[in-house]
KOLDOKE-825941 format. One line per field, with one value per residue (C-alpha): residue number from 1; x, y negated, z negated. Coordinates in Angstrom, 1 decimal, m for minus. Layout:
<pts>
n <- c(NUM  ...)
xx <- c(X  ...)
yy <- c(Y  ...)
zz <- c(Z  ...)
</pts>
This chain:
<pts>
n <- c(1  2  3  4  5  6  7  8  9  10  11  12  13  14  15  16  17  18  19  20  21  22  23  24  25  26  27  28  29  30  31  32  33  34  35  36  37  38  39  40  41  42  43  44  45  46  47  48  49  50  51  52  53  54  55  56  57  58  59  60  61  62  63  64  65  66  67  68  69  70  71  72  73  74  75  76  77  78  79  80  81  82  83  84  85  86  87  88  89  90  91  92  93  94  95  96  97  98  99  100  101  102  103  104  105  106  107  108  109  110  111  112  113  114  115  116  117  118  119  120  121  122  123  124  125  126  127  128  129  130  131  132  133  134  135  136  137  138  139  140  141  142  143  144  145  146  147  148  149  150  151  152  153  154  155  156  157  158  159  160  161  162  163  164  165  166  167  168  169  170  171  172  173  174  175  176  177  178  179  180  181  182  183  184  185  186  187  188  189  190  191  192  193  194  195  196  197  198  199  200  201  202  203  204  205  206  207  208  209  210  211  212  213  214  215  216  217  218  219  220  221  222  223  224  225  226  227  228  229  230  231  232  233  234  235  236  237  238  239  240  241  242  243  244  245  246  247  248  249  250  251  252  253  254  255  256  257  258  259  260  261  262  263  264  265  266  267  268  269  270  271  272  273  274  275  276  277  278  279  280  281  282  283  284  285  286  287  288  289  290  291  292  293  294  295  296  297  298  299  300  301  302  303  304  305  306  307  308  309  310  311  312  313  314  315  316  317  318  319  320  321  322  323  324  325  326  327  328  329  330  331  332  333  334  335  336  337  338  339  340  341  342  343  344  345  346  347  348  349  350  351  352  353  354  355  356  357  358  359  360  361  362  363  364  365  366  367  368  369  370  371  372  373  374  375  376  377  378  379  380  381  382  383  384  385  386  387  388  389  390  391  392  393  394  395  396  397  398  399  400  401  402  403  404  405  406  407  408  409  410  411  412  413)
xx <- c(0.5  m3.1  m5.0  m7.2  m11.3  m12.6  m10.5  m9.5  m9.9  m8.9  m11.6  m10.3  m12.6  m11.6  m13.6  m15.6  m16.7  m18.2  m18.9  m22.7  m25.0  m26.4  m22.5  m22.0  m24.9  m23.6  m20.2  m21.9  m24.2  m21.1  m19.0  m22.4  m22.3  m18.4  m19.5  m22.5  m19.7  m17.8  m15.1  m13.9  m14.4  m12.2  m12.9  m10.4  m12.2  m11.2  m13.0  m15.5  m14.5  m13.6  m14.0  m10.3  m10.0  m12.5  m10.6  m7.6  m9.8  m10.6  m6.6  m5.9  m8.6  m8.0  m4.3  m2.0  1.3  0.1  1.9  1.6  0.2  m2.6  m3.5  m3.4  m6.1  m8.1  m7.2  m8.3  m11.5  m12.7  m12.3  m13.8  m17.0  m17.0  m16.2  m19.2  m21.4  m20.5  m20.7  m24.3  m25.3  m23.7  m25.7  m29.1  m28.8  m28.4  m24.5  m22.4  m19.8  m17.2  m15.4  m11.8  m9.6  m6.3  m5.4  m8.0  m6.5  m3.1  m1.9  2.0  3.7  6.4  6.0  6.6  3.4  1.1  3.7  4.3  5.0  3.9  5.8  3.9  0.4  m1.1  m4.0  m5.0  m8.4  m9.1  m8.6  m11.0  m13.8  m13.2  m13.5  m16.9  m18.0  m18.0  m16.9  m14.3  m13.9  m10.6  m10.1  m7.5  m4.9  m3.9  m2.0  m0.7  3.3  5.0  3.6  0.0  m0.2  m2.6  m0.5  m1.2  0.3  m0.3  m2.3  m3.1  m2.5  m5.5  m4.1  m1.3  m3.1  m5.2  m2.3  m0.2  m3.5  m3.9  0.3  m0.4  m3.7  m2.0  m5.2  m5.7  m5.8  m6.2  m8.6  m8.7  m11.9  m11.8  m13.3  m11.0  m11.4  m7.7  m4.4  m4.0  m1.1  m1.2  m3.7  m7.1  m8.1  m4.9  m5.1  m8.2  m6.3  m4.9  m5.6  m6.8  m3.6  m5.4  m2.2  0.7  4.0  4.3  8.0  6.1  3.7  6.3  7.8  4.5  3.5  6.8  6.5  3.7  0.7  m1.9  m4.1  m2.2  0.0  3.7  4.3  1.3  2.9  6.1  4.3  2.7  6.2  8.0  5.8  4.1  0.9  m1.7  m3.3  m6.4  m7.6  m11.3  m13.9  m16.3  m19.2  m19.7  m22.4  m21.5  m18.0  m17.1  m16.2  m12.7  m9.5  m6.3  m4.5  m0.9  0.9  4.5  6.5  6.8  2.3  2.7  3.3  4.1  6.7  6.2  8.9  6.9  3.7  2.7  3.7  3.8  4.1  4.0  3.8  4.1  8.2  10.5  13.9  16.7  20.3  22.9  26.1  30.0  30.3  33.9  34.4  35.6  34.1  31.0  29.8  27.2  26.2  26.7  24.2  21.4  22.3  20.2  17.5  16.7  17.5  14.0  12.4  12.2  12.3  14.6  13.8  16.4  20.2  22.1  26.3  28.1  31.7  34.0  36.0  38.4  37.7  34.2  30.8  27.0  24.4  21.1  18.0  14.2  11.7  7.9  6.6  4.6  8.3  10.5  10.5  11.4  14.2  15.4  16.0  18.2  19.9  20.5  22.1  23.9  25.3  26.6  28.8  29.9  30.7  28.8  28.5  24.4  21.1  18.1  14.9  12.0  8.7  7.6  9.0  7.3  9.0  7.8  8.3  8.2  7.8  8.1  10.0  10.5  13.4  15.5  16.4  16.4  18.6  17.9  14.6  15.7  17.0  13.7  12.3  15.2  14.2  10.4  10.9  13.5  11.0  8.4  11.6  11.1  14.2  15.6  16.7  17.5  17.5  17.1  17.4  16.5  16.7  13.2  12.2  13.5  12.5  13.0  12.4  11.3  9.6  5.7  4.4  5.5  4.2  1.1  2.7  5.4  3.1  1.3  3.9  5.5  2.3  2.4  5.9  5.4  2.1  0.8  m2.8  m2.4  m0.9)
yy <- c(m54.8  m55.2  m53.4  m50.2  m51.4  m47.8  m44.9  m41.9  m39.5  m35.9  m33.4  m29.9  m27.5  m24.6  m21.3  m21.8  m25.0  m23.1  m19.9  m20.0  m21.6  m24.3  m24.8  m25.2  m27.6  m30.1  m30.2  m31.6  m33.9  m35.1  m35.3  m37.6  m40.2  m40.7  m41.2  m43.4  m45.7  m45.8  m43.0  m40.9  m37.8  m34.5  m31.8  m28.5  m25.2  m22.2  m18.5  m18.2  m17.7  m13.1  m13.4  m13.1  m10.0  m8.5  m8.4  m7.2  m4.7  m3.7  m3.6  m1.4  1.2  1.3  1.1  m0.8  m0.4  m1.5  m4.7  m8.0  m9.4  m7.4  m7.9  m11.6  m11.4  m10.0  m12.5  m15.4  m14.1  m15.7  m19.3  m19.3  m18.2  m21.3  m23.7  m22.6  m22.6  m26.1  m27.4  m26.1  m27.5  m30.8  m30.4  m30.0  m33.3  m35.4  m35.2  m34.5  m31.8  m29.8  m27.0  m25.3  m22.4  m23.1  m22.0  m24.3  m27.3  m26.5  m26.1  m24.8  m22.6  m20.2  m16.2  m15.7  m13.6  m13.8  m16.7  m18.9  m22.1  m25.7  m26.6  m29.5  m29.9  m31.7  m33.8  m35.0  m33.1  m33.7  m37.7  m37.4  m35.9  m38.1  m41.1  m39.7  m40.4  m36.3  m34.8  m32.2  m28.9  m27.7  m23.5  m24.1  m21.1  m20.5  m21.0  m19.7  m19.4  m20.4  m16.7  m17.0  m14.9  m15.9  m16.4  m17.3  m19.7  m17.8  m17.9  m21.2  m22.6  m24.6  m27.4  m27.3  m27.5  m30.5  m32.6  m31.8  m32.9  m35.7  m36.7  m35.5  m37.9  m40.8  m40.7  m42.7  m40.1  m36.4  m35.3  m31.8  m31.0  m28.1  m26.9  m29.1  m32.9  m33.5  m32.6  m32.4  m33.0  m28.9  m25.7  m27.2  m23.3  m22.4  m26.1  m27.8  m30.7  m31.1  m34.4  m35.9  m37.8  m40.7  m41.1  m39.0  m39.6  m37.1  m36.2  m35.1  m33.3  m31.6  m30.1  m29.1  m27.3  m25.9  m24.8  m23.2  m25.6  m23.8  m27.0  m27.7  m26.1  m25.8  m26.5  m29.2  m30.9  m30.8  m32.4  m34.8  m35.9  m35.5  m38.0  m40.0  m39.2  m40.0  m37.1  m37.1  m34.3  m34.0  m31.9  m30.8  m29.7  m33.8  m34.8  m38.1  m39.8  m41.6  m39.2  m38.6  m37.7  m37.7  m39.7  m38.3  m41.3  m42.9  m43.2  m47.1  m47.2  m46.3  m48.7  m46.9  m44.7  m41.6  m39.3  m36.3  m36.2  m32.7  m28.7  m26.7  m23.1  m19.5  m15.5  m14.9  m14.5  m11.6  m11.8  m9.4  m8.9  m7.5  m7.2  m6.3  m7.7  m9.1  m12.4  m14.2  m16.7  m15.3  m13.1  m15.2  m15.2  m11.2  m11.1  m13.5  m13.2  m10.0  m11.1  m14.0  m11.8  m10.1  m13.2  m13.6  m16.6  m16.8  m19.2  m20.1  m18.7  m18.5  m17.2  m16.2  m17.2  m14.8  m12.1  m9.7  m10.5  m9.9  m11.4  m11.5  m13.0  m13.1  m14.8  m14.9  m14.2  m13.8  m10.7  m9.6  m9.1  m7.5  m3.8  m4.9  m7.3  m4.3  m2.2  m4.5  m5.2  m1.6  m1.5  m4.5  m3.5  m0.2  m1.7  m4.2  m1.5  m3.0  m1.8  m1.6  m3.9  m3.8  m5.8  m7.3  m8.4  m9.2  m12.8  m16.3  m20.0  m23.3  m26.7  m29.9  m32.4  m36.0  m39.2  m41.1  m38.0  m40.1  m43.1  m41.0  m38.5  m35.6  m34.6  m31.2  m31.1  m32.0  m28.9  m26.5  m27.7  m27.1  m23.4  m22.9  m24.0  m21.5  m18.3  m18.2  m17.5  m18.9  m16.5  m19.2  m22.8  m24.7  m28.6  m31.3  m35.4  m35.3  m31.5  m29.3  m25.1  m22.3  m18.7  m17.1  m13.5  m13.6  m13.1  m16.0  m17.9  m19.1  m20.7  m21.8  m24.2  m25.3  m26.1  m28.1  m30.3  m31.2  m31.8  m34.3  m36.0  m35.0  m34.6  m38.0  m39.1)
zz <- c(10.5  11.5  9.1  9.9  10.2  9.5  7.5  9.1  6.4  6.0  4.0  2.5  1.1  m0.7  m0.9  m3.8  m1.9  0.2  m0.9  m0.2  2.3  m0.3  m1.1  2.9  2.8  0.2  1.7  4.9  2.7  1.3  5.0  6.3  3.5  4.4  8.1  7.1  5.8  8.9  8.6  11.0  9.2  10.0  7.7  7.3  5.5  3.2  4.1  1.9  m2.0  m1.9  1.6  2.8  m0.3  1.2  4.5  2.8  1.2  5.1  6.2  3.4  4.1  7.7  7.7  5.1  6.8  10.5  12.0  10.4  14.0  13.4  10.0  10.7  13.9  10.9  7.8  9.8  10.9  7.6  8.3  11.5  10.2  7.6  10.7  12.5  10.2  8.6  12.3  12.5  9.5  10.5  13.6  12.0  9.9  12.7  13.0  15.8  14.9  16.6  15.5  15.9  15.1  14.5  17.8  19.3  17.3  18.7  15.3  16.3  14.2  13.9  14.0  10.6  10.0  6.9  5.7  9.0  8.9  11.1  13.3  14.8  15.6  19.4  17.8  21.2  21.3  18.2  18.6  21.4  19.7  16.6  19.4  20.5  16.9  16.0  13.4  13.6  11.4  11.4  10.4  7.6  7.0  10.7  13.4  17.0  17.6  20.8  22.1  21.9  18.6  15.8  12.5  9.0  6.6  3.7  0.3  0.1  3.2  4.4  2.0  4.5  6.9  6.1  5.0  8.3  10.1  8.5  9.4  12.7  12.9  10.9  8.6  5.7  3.3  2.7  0.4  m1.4  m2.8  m5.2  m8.4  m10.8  m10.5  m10.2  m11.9  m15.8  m18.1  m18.2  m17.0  m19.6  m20.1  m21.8  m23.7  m24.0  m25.4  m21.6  m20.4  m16.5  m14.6  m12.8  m10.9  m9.9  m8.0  m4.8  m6.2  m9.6  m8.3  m5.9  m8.9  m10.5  m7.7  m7.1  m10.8  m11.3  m11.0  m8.6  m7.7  m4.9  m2.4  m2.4  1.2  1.4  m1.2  1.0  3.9  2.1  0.2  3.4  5.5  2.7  2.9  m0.4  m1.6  m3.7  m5.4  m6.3  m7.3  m4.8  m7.8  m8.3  m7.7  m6.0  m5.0  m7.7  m10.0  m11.5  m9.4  m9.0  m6.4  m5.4  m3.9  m3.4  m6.4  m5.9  m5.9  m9.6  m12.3  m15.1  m15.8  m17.6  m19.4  m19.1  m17.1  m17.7  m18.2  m15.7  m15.8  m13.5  m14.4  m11.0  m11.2  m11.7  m12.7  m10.8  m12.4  m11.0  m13.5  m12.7  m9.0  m7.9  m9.3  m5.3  m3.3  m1.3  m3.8  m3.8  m0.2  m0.2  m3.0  m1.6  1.8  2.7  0.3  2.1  5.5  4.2  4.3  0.4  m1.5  m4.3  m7.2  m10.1  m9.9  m12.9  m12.0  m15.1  m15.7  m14.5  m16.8  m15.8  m12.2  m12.5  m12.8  m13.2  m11.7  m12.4  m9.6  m9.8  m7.2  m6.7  m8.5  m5.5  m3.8  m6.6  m5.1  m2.0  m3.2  m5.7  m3.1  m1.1  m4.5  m5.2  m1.5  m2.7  m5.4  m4.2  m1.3  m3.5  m6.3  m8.8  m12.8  m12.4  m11.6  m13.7  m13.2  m15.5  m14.2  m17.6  m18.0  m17.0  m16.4  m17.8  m16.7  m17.9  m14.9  m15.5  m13.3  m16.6  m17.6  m14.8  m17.4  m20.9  m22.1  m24.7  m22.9  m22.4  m25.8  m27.3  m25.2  m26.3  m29.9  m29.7  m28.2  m31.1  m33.8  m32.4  m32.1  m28.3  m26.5  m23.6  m20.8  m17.9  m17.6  m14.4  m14.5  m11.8  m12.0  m12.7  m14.2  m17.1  m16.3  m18.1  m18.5  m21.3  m22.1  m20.6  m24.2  m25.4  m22.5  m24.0  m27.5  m24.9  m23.1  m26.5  m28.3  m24.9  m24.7  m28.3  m28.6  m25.9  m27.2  m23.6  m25.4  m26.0  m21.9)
</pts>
């Protein structure tokens, strides 16, 4: 394969990024030295940093309960105001620039409002501008369905929307710039000892994200993992480009194996039990079924074994969602004649995330035996080829993710 002569490379900025005009003008100080080297240079923004708050602040006071179209025309207002203005300042250094919403970049999704999801993106446009030596600035966190409707993807979701660019362009690389330069062994304000990862397998960092770790995006992470496409995250207060990162790569680009690469962990979670439900098949399905009707995502499941023809079972979801998913569990519960349903919002999971817990046993044993030494009790246990989760009571959470990192000499990683 003839190799590439100049990179295509994709640019993220996250709010803080570009929270003020001398923010706005270092990120396109930073976008002109990668195009004085030769890259083709397309670079997908964040609102402002308490700029989409502000707008939810707005929906609220005008009208909390109107259509989720509508709130959405309003949500991603933000971005487009951080594409224009990055394309001026672009403009007033000497650098072509061109800027597009997402419905402008033909980024296709479903009509899933305030949590849609790509579908695929037309890069045409885009390819011709880059062709003309411009740069392009991509409005991350939105979309258009198959209607013409403007959607978002979400908290979060310009990182999606720079890494399904970047597929959709067959760039080089994606870069997220943020206020962290790269991904530690765990969060570094709840344990300073927390150490950088230079390198990190896309299948590890799927599960960090998916546990907890806020530096990147679930679903960009999914993308990313899906198509093999490198992400490297990096801060955007550096001062240069040669500062410290973290590149998020195939599994088979990393030479050493690690059993545990870090600890990841999420208070975001409420747990939802219902107890006494006919012990048959597709209990399950009648439980879950409606809740995911609602568009809610369930987390870990845990099915007791049956007595007396009956049963418990016990699922997690975001915290944000748990009166909504009571409800429909309170309906549930009635048809199917259940003893009662209780929830707790007061609980947190933690994760420990590694590929090397493929080839060696007794990990999770080692994790089970560093909660016990501390008296923190487990309340559900979720296991993968390459993860080890659990939930515990939130006030423990902090000791939790301590004693985790030291058991596993991560301070050390």
């Amino acid at each position: 394969m003839e190799e590439k002569k100049n990179r295509l490379v994709v640019q993220k900025y996250g709010g803080t990024s570009v929270g003020t005009v001398e923010r706005i003008q270092e990120v396109a100080n930073r976008v002109i030295r990668y195009r004085n080297r030769g890259d083709s240079v397309v670079v997908v923004l964040s609102a402002m940093s308490g700029e989409t708050n502000k707008l939810v602040g707005l929906i609220n006071e005008i009208n909390p309960n109107g259509s989720a179209r509508e709130k959405d025309v309003v949500l991603s207002t933000g971005e487009q105001v951080t594409i224009g203005l990055l394309s001026l300042a672009l403009e007033a250094k000497g650098c072509e620039a061109r800027s597009y919403t997402g419905t402008q970049a033909r980024v296709m999704t479903d009509n899933a409002y305030s949590k849609a999801r790509i579908s695929e993106i037309d890069g045409s446009k885009i390819k011709e501008d880059l062709n003309l030596g411009k740069v392009v600035v991509v409005a991350g966190f939105q979309g258009v369905d198959a209607e013409g409707n403007i959607t978002t993807l979400g908290r979060g979701g310009s990182d999606t929307t720079a890494v399904a660019l970047a597929v959709a362009l067959d760039a080089d690389e994606c870069q997220i710039y943020t206020d962290v330069d790269g991904v530690y062994t765990t969060d570094p304000r709840m344990v300073p000892e927390a150490t950088h990862i230079p390198k990190l397998a896309l299948e590890e960092m799927l599960e960090m994200a998916s546990q907890g770790s806020k530096v990147l995006q679930i679903r960009a992470v999914e993308f990313a993992y899906k198509y093999n496409m490198p992400i490297r995250v990096l801060s955007s207060f550096d001062d240069g480009d040669d500062g410290k990162s973290t590149l998020v790569t195939r599994e088979e680009d990393i030479m050493e194996e690690v059993l545990v690469r870090g600890v990841a962990f999420n208070r975001d979670e409420a747990q939802l039990t219902i107890t006494g439900v006919p012990d048959q098949p597709g209990v399950a399905h009648k439980i879950l079924g409606p809740i995911s009707d609602a568009n809610i995502e369930v987390d870990m499941i845990v099915q007791n074994i049956g007595t007396d023809g009956a049963t418990d079972f016990t699922f997690t979801v975001h915290r944000n969602e748990l009166d909504q998913a009571m409800k429909i569990l309170e309906e549930t519960g009635k048809i199917l004649g259940a003893k009662k349903w209780s929830s707790d919002d007061k609980i947190a999971k933690i994760s420990i995330i590694g590929g090397g817990m493929r080839s060696h046993a007794g990990v999770a044993t080692q994790m089970f035996e560093a909660l016990a030494k501390e008296n923190i009790n487990i309340q559900l246990i979720s296991t993968s080829e390459i993860k080890v989760s659990v939930v515990i009571d939130e006030k423990y959470l902090e000791l939790a993710v301590r004693s985790l990192h030291e058991a596993f000499n991560l301070h050390e990683a």
